[in-house]
MARGU-59842 format. One record per residue (C-alpha): x, y, z. Coordinates in Angstrom, 3 decimals, decimal comma, padded with zeros to 6 digits. Each point is the difference from the previous one (the first is absolute). Layout:
! MARGU-59842
TILO        c1        c2        c3
TILO         X         Y         Z
...
! end
This chain:
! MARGU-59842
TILO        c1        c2        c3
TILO   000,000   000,000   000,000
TILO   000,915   003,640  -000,492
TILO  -000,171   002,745   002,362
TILO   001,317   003,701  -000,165
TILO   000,839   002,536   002,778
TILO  -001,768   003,327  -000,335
TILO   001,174   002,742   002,625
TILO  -002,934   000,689   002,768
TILO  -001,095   003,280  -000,818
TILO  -000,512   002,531   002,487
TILO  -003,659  -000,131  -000,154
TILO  -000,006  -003,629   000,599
TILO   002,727   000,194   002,590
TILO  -002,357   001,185   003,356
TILO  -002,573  -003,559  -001,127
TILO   003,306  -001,683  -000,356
TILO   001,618   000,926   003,633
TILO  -003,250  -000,846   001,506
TILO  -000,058  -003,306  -001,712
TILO   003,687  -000,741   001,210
TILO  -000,261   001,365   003,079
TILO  -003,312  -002,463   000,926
TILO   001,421  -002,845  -001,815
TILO   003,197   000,260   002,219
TILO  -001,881   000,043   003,311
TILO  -001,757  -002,748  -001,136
TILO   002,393  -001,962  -000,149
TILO   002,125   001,228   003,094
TILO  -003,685  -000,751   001,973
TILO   000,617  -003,911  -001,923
TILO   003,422  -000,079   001,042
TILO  -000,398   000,231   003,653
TILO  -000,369   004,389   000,247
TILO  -002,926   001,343   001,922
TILO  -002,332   002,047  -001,842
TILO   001,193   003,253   001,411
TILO   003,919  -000,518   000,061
TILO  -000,659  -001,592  -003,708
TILO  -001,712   003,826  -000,811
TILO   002,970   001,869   001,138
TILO   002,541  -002,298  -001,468
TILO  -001,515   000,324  -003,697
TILO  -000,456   003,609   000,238
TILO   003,092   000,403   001,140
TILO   001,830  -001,619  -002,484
TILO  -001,906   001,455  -002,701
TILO   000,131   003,938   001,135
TILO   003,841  -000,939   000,392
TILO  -000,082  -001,491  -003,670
TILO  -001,798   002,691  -001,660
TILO   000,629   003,440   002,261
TILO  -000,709   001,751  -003,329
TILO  -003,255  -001,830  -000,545
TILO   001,080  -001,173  -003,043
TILO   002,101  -002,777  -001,367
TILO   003,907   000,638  -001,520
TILO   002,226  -001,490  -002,527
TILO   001,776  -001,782   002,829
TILO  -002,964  -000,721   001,862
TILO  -002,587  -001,051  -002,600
TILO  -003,801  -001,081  -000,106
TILO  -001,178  -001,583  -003,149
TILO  -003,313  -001,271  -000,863
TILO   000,222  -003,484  -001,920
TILO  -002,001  -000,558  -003,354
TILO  -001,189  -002,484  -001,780
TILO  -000,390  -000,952  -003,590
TILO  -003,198   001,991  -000,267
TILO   001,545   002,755   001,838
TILO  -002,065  -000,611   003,065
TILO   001,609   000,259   003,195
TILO   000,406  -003,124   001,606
TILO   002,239   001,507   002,917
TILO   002,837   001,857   001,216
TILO   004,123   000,339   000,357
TILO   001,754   002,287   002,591
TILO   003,915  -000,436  -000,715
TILO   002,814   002,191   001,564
TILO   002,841   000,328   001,918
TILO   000,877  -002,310   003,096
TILO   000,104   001,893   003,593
TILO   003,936  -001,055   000,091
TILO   002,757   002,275  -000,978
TILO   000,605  -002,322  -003,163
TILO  -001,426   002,251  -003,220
TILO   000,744  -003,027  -001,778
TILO  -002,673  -001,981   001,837
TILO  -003,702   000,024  -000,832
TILO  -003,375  -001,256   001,595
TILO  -003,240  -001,083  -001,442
TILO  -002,228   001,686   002,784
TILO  -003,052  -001,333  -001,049
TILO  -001,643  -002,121  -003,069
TILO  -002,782  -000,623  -000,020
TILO  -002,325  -001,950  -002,828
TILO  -003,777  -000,006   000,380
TILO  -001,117  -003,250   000,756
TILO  -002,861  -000,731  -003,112
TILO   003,957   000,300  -001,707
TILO   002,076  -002,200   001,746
TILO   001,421  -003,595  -000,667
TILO   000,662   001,398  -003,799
TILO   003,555   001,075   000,192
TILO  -000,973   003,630   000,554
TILO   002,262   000,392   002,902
TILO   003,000  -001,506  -001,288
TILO  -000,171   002,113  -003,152
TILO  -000,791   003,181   002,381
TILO   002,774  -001,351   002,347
TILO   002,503   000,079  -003,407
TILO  -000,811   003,308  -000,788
TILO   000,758   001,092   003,644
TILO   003,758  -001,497  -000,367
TILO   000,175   001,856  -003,424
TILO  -000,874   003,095   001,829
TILO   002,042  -000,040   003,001
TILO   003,148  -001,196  -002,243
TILO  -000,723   003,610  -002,308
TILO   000,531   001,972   002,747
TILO   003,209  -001,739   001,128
TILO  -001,503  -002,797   002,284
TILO   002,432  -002,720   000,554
TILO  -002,112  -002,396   001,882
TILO  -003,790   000,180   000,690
TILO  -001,600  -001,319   003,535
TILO  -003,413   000,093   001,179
TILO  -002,059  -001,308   003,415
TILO  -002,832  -002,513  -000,384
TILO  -002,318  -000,949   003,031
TILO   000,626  -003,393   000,765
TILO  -003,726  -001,030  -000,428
TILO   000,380   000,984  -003,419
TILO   001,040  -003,346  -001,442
TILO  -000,865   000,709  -003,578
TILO   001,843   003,159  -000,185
TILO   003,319  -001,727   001,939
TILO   000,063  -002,921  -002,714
TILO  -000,363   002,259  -002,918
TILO   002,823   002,016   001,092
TILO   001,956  -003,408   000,798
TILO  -000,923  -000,976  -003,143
TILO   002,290   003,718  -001,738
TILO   002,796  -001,114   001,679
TILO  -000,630   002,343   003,462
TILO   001,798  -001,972   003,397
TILO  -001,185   000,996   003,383
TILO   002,271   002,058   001,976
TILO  -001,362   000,295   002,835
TILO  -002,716  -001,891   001,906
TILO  -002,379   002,484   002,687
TILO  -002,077  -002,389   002,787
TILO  -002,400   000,302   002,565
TILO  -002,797  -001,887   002,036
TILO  -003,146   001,350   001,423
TILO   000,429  -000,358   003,981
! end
């Protein structure tokens, strides 16, 4: 399947942040977060992300399109919170799910390393939730290795 990467445009970008930002506490609130410290953490992250209110070459949002030209998702891409300009993050994907299980993903995921290697990115990382088995074997699948492992238990 094909996919291209259109640049969010700043009308779409205050639906977008919205969407990310209650997608992202969603899934904090899954992982183990309470509802309130998942709230702060998301919009935290996000006004630290985008202080401008808008996205950035080196911090890029990117709605993902389809062979019709419908959008089927989204792409934010940018910079790593290390020191390392060379190293690059996929901050979010995310692929609506009437569209998944059709290669979508890995084609968006492609485009994201094409991207990030443009503007000088040497190596690209990214976090997945670890009840997000789909996402973790695609990933496996492009050759990504886990790094780093983060656990916890309810008490």
């Amino acid at each position: 399947m094909t996919v291209q990467l259109i640049p969010l445009s700043a009308q779409r970008f205050p639906a977008w942040i919205e969407r990310s930002r209650h997608e992202y506490e969603s899934d904090l609130i899954a992982s183990g977060e309470s509802p309130h410290d998942a709230h702060r953490h998301a919009k935290k992250s996000l006004d630290a992300a985008f202080s401008e209110n808008v996205p950035t070459i080196d911090n890029a949002v990117f709605e993902v399109l389809d062979t019709t030209d419908s959008t089927i998702g989204y792409l934010w891409v940018g910079t790593d919170s290390s020191l390392d300009s060379n190293s690059w993050w996929v901050w979010d994907i995310v692929i609506d799910n009437e569209h998944r299980g059709k290669g979508l993903g890995r084609a968006t995921m492609k485009l994201a390393e094409d991207y990030a290697r443009s503007h000088g990115a040497h190596t690209l990382g990214l976090s997945v939730f670890g009840f997000n088995h789909g996402a973790r074997g695609l990933y496996e699948s492009m050759g990504y290795t886990t790094v780093s492992t983060k656990m916890s238990k309810q008490l």
